[in-house]
C-alpha positions as CSV (number, residue, x, y, z in Angstrom):
1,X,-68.5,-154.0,-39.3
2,X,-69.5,-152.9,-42.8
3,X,-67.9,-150.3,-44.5
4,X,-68.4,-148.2,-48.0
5,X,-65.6,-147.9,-50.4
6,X,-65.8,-145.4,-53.2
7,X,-62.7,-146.0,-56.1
8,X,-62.5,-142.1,-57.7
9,X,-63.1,-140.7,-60.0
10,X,-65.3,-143.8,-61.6
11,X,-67.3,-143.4,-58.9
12,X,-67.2,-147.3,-58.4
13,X,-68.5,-148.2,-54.8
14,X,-68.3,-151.6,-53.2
15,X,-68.9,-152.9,-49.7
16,X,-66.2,-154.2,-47.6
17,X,-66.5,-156.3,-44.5
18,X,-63.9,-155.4,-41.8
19,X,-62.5,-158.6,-41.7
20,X,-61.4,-158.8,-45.1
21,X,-58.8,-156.5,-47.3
22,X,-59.6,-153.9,-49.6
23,X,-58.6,-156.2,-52.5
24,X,-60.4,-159.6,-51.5
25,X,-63.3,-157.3,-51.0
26,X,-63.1,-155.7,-54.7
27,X,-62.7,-159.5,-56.0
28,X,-65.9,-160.9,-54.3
29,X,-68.0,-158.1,-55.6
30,X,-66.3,-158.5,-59.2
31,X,-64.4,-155.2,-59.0
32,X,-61.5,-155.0,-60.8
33,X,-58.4,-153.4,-59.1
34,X,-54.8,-153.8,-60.3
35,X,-53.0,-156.4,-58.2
36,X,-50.6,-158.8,-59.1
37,X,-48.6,-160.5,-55.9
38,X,-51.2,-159.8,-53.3
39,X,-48.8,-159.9,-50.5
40,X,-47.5,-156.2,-51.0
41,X,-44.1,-157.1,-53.0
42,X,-44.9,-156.1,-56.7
43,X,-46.6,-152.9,-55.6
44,X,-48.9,-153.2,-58.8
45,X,-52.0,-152.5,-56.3
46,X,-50.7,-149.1,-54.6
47,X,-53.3,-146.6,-54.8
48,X,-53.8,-143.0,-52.4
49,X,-56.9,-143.3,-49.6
50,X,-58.0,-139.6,-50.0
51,X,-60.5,-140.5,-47.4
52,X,-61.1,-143.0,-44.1
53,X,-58.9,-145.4,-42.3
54,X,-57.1,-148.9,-43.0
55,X,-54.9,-150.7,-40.8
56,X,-52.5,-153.8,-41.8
57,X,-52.7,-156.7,-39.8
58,X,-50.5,-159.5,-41.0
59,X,-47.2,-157.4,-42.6
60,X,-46.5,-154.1,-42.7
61,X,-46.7,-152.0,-45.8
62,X,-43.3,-151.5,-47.6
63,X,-43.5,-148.0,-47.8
64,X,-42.1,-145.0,-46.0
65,X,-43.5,-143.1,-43.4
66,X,-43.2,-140.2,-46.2
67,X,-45.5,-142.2,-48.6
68,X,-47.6,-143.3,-45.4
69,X,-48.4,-140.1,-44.6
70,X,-49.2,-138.7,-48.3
71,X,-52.2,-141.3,-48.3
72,X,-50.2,-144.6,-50.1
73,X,-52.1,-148.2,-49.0
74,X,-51.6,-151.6,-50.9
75,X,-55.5,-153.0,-51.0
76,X,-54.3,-156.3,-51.2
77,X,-53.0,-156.0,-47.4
78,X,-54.9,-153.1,-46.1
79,X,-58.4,-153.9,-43.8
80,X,-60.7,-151.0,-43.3
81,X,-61.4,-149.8,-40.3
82,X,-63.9,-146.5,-41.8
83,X,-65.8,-145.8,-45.0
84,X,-62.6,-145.5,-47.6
85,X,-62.3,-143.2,-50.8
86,X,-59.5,-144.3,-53.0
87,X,-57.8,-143.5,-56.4
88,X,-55.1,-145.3,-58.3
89,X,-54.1,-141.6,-60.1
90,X,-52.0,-139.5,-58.9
C-alpha cells in the first residue's frame, strides 16, 4: 500500500510504501529528516504524527505510553499503516 506523508509546516510531502519506514522512505526520495542511529537509540529522529497511523514491527519504540499517546514516533522504525502528517517542532 502507498501512503502520503506531509512533514509540517514545510509542507514537504513524500510517498511512502507500507513496507518501508518513515525514514528509509524520506532517504529514497532525497528528504532530509534528522536521524542519526536509525535503530531508535539516539532519539535524534523523534518527531509528533499530528495525523494517521504507524506501527513498529521489529522493536518497540523507547518511549512511554505518556509520550505514545501525545503523538511521539521515531521514523527510522516507524511503518505507516495511513496517510501521515508529521512535525519535528514542538
Amino acid at each position: 500500500m502507498i501512503y502520503q506523508v506531509m512533514i509540517k509546516p514545510s509542507n514537504v510531502e513524500f510517498s511512502i510504501d507500507s513496507e518501508q519506514t518513515i525514514l528509509s522512505a524520506a532517504m529514497e526520495q532525497d528528504v532530509i529528516l534528522p536521524y542519526r542511529c536509525k535503530v531508535g537509540a539516539c532519539m535524534t529522529c523523534i518527531c509528533k504524527k499530528i495525523e494517521g497511523e504507524v506501527e513498529y514491527r521489529h522493536l518497540e519504540p523507547m518511549l512511554t505510553y505518556k509520550e505514545q499517546q501525545q503523538g511521539w514516533i521515531f521514523p527510522c522504525q516507524a511503518y505507516a499503516k495511513s496517510h501521515l502528517i508529521l512535525t519535528f517542532e514542538e
